[in-house]
ChimeraX commands (.cxc) that place a marker at each C-alpha (Angstrom):
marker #1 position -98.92,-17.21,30.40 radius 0.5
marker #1 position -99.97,-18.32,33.97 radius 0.5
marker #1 position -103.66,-20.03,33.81 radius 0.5
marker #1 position -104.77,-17.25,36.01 radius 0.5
marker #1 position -103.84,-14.34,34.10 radius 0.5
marker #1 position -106.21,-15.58,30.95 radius 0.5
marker #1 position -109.07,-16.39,33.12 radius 0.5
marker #1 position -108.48,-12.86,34.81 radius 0.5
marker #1 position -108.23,-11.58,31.39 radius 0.5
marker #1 position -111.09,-12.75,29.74 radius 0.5
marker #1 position -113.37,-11.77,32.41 radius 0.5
marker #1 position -112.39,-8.57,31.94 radius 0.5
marker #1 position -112.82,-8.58,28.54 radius 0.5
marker #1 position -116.03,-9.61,28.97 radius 0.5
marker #1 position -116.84,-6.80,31.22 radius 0.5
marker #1 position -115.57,-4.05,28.96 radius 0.5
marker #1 position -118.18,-5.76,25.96 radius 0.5
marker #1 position -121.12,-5.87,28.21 radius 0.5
marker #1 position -120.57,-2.03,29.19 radius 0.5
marker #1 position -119.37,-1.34,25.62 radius 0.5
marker #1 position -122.70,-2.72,24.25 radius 0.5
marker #1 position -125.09,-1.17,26.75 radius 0.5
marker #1 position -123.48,2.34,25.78 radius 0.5
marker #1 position -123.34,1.66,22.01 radius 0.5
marker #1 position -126.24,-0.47,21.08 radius 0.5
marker #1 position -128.42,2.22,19.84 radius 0.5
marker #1 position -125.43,3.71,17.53 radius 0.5
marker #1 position -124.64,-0.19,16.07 radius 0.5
marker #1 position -128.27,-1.00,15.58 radius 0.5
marker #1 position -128.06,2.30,13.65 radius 0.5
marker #1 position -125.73,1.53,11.45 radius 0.5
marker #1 position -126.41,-2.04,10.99 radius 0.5
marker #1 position -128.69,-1.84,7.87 radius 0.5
marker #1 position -125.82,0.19,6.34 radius 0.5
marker #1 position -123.00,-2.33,7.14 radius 0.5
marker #1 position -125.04,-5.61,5.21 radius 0.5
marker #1 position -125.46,-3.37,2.43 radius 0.5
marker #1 position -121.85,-2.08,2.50 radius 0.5
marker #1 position -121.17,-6.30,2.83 radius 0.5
marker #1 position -122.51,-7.06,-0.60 radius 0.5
marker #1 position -120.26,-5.09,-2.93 radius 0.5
marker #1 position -117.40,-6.02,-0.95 radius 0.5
marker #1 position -118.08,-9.92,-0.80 radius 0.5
marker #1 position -118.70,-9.69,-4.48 radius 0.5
marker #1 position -115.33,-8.09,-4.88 radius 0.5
marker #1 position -113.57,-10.31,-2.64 radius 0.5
marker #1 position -115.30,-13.69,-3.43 radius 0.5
marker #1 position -114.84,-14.12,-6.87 radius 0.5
marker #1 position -111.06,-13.92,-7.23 radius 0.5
marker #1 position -111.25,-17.54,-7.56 radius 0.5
marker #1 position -112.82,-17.71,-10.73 radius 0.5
marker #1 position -109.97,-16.90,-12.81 radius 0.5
marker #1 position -109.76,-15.13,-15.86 radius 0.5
marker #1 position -112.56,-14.04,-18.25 radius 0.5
marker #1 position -112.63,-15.73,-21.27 radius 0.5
marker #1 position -110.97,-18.85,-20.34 radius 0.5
marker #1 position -113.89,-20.88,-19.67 radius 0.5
marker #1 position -112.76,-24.64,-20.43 radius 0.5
marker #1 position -110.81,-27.15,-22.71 radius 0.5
marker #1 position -113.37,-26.02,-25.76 radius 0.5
marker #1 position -112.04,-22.19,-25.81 radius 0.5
marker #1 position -111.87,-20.86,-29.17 radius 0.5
marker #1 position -113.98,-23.39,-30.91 radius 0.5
marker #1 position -117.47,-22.60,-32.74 radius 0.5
marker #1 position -120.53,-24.63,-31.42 radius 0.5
marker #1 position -120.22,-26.49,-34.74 radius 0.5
marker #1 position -117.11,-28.28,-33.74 radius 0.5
marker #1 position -118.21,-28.74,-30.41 radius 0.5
marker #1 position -120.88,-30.93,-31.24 radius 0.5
marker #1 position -118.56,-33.13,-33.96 radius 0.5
marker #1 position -116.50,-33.91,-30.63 radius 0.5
marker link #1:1,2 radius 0.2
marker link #1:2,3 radius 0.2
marker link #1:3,4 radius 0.2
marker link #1:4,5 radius 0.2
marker link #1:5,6 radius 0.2
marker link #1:6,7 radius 0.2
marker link #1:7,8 radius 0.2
marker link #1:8,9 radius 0.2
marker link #1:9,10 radius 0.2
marker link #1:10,11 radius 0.2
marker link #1:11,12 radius 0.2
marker link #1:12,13 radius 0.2
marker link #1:13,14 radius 0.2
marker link #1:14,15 radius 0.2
marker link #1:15,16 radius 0.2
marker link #1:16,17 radius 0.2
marker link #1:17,18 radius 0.2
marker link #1:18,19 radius 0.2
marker link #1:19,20 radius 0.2
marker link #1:20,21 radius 0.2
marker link #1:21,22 radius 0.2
marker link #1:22,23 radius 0.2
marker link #1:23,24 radius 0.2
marker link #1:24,25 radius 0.2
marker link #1:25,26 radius 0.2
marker link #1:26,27 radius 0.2
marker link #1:27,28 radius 0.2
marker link #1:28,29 radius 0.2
marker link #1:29,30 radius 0.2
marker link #1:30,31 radius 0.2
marker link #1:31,32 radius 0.2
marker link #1:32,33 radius 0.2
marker link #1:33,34 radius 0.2
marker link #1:34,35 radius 0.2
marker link #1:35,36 radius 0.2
marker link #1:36,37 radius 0.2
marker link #1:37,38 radius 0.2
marker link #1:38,39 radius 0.2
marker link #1:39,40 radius 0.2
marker link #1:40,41 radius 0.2
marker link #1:41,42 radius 0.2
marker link #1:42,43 radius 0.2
marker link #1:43,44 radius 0.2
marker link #1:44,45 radius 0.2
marker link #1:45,46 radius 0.2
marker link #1:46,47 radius 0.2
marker link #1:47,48 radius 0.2
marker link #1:48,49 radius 0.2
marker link #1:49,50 radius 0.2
marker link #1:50,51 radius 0.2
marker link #1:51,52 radius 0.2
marker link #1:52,53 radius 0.2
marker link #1:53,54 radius 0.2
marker link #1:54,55 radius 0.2
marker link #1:55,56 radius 0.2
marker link #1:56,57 radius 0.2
marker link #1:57,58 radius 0.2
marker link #1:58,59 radius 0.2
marker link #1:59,60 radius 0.2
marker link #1:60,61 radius 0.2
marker link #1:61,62 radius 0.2
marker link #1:62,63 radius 0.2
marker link #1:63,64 radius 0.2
marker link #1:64,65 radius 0.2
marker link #1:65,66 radius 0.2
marker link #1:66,67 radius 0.2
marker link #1:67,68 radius 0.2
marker link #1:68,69 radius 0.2
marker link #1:69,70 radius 0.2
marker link #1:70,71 radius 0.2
view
């Protein structure tokens, strides 16, 4: 792409947000307190899929504390 055309581009883009926000502001700041709460469940879903498995917590899985402590 010609160094023009993005330059031309992304003024226009710019444009179409600044006449997209003045139109829509009141609707987003509407809806913003309902889109951080909608963020929580779905960052705890999404975020903790690198925990692994449940149950599986370390090299001392399926010992009592008792033989823990002899280690």
């Amino acid at each position: 792409m010609d160094r023009r055309y993005k330059i031309t581009l992304a003024i226009f883009a710019v444009i179409a947000l600044l006449v997209l926000w003045g139109e829509h502001k009141g609707h987003f700041l509407g809806a913003l307190p309902w889109l951080i709460l909608l963020a929580c469940p779905l960052m705890h879903i999404f975020m903790h899929g690198g925990h692994g498995s449940h149950g599986q917590h370390g090299p001392h899985h399926g010992k009592t504390g008792d033989e823990r402590d002899e280690q």
